[in-house]
C-alpha positions as CSV (number, residue, x, y, z in Angstrom):
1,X,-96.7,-105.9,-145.5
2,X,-99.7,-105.4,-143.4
3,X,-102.2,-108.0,-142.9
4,X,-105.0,-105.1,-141.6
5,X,-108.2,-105.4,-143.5
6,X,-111.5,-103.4,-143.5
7,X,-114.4,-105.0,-142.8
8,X,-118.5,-103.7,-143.4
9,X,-121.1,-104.5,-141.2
10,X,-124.5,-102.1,-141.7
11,X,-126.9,-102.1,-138.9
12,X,-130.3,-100.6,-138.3
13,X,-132.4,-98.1,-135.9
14,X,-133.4,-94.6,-135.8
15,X,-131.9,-91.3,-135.6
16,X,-133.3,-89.0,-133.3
17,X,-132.1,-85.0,-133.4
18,X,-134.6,-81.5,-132.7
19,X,-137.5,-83.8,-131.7
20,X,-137.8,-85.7,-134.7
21,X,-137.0,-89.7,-135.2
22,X,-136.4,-91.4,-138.7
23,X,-135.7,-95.3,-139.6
24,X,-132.0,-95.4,-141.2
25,X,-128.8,-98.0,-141.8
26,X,-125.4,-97.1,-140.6
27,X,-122.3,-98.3,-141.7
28,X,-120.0,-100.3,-139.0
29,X,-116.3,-100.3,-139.8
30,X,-114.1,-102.6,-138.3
31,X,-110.5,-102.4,-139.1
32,X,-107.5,-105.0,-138.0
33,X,-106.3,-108.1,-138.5
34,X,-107.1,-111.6,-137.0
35,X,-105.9,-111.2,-133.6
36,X,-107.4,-107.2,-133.0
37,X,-109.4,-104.8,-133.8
38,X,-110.7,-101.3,-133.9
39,X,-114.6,-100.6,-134.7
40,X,-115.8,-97.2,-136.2
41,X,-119.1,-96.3,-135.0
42,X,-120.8,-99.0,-132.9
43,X,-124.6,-98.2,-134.1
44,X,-127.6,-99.7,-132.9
45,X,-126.5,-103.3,-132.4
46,X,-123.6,-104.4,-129.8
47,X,-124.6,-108.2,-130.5
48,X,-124.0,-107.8,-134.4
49,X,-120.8,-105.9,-133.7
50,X,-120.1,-108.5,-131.2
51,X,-120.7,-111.0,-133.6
52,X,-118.3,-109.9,-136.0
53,X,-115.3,-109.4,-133.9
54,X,-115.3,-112.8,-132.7
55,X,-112.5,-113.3,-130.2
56,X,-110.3,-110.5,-131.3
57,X,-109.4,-107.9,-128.9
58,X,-111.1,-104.7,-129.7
59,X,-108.4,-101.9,-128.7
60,X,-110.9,-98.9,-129.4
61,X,-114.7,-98.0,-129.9
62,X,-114.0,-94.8,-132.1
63,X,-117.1,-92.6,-132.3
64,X,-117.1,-90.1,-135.7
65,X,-119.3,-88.2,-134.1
66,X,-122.1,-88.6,-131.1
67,X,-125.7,-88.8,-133.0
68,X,-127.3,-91.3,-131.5
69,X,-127.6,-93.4,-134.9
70,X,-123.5,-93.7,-134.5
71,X,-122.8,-94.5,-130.3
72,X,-126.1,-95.6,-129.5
73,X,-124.4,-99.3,-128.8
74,X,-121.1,-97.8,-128.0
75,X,-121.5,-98.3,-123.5
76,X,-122.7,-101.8,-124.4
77,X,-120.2,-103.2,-127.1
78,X,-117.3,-101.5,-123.9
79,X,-119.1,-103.6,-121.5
80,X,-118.8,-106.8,-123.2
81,X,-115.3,-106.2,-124.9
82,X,-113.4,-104.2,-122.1
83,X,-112.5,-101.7,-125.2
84,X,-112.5,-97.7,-124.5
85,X,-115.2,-95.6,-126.1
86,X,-113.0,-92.4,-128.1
87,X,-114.9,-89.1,-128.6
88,X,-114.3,-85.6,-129.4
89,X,-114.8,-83.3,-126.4
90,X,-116.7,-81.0,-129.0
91,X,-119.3,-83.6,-128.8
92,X,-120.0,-84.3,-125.4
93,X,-123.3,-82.2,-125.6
94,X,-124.4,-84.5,-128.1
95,X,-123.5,-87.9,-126.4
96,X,-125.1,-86.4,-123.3
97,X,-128.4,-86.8,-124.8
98,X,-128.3,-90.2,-125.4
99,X,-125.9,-91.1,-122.7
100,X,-126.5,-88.8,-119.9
101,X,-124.9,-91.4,-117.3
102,X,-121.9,-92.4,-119.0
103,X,-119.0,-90.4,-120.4
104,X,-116.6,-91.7,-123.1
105,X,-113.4,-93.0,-122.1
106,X,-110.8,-91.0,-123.7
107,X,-111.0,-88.0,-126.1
108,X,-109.9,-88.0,-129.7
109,X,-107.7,-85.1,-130.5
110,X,-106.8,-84.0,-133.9
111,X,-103.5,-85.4,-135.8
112,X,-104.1,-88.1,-133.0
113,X,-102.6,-91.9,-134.6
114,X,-104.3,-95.0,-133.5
115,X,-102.6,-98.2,-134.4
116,X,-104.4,-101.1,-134.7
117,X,-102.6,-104.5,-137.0
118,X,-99.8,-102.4,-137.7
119,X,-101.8,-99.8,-139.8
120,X,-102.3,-96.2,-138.7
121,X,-105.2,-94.2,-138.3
122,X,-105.2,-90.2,-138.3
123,X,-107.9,-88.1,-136.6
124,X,-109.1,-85.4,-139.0
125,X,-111.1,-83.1,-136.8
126,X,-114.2,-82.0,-139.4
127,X,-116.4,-80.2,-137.4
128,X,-119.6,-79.0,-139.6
129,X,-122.3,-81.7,-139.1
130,X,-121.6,-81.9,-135.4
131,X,-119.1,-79.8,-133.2
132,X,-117.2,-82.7,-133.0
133,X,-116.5,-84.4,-135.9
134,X,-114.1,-86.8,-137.1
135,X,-112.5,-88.4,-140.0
136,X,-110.0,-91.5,-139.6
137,X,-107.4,-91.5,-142.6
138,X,-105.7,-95.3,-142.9
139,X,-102.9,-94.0,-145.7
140,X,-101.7,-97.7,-145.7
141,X,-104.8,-98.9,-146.6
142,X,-105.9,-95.9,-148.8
143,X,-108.6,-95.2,-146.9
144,X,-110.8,-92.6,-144.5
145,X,-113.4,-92.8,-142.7
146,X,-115.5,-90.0,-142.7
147,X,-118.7,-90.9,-140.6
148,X,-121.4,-88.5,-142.1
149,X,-119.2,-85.5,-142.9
150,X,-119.2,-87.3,-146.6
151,X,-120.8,-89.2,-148.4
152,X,-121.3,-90.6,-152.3
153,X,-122.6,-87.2,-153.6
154,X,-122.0,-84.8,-151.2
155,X,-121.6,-83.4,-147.8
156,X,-123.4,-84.7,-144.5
157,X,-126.3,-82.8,-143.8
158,X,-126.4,-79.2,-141.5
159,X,-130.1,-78.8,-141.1
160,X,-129.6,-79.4,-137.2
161,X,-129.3,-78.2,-133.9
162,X,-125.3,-78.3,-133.6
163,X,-124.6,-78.3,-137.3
164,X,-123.3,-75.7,-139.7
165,X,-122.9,-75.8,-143.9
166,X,-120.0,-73.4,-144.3
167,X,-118.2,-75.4,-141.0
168,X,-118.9,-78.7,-142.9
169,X,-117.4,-77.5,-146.6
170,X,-114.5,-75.5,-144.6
171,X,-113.5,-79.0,-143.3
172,X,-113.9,-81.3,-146.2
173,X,-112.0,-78.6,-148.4
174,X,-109.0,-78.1,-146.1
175,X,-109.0,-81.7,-144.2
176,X,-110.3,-84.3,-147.1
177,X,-110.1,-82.8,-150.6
178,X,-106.1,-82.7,-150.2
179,X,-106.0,-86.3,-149.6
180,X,-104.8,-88.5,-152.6
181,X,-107.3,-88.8,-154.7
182,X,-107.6,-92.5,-154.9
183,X,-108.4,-92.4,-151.3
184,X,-111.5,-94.4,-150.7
185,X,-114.0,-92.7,-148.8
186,X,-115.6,-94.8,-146.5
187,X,-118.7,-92.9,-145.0
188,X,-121.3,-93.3,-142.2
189,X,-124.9,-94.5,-144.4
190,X,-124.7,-95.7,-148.0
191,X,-122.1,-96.5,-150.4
192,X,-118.1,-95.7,-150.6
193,X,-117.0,-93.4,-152.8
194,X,-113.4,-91.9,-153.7
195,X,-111.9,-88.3,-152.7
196,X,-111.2,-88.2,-156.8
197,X,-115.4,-88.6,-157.3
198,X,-116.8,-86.0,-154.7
199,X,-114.0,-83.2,-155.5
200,X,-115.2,-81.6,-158.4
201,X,-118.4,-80.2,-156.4
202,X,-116.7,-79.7,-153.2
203,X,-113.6,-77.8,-154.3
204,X,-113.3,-74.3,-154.0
């Protein structure tokens, strides 16, 4: 029996996208045990993040996608932690702009596993909000991860440079809808939800 765990941490800062800037909270997800550790989205704060770890060994920085809201304190939570910092290559324009110096360390593919405390994590490519898009699906902890491609009541937005609405409802249709439907969703700003919950305005 696993001994993995998901753990919450929300941090705040802005977003910044098509010369516009907004105030928002992101959701930090840290899943492992009490020895390691993998961290979903390292936004805003690398000393909160930090904090939270404690003396486990992060394996993996895993970036959902690369708005600066979600990697801006991805280069400086791998500084202090030795951990890698796992993008899409879709993305890379993206990260660019907030990181033009310094690349991520290893690309996420799709159908990719990371393992981290014993549990499994699949990459769902789910491009739509940005080119390169992820979800993380834990099936031994009957969870994903699904940054902002959905939320509690819907899908992330595509009002943006690098966004598109039919991309976005192509991949949560094909990619997250046929996931059990007791699968908490675990998303990128405000409150979990369940795949059962968001279907029935999602489904084609």
């Amino acid at each position: 029996m696993t001994t993995a765990r998901i753990e919450h941490l929300t941090t705040a800062g802005t977003f910044s996208l098509d010369g516009g800037t907004w105030d928002v909270e992101n959701n930090v997800w840290i899943v492992g045990d009490d020895t390691e550790a993998v961290v979903i989205d390292a936004a805003h704060d690398a000393d909160s993040v930090a904090a939270a770890l404690g003396d486990r060994r992060l394996l993996a920085i895993v970036c959902t996608h690369a708005h600066n809201d979600h990697v801006g304190a991805a280069p400086a939570l791998a500084r202090r932690t030795g951990a890698p910092v796992l993008l899409h290559p879709d993305d890379l324009p993206l990260w660019r702009m907030t990181h033009p110096d310094r690349d991520p360390d290893r690309p996420l593919t799709d159908g990719q596993t990371l393992t981290v405390a014993g549990v499994d994590l699949t990459v769902l490519h789910t491009p739509g909000h940005a080119p390169g898009a992820v979800c993380l699906h834990a099936p031994g902890l009957g969870a994903v991860f699904t940054g902002d491609t959905l939320f509690s009541g819907g899908p992330g937005a595509t009002g943006r440079s690098f966004s598109d609405h039919p991309t976005i409802i192509g991949s949560i249709r094909s990619r997250l809808l046929t996931l059990p439907p007791d699968t908490v969703v675990h998303t990128g700003h405000g409150p979990s939800t369940t795949i059962a919950k968001e279907s029935p305005g999602l489904a084609g």
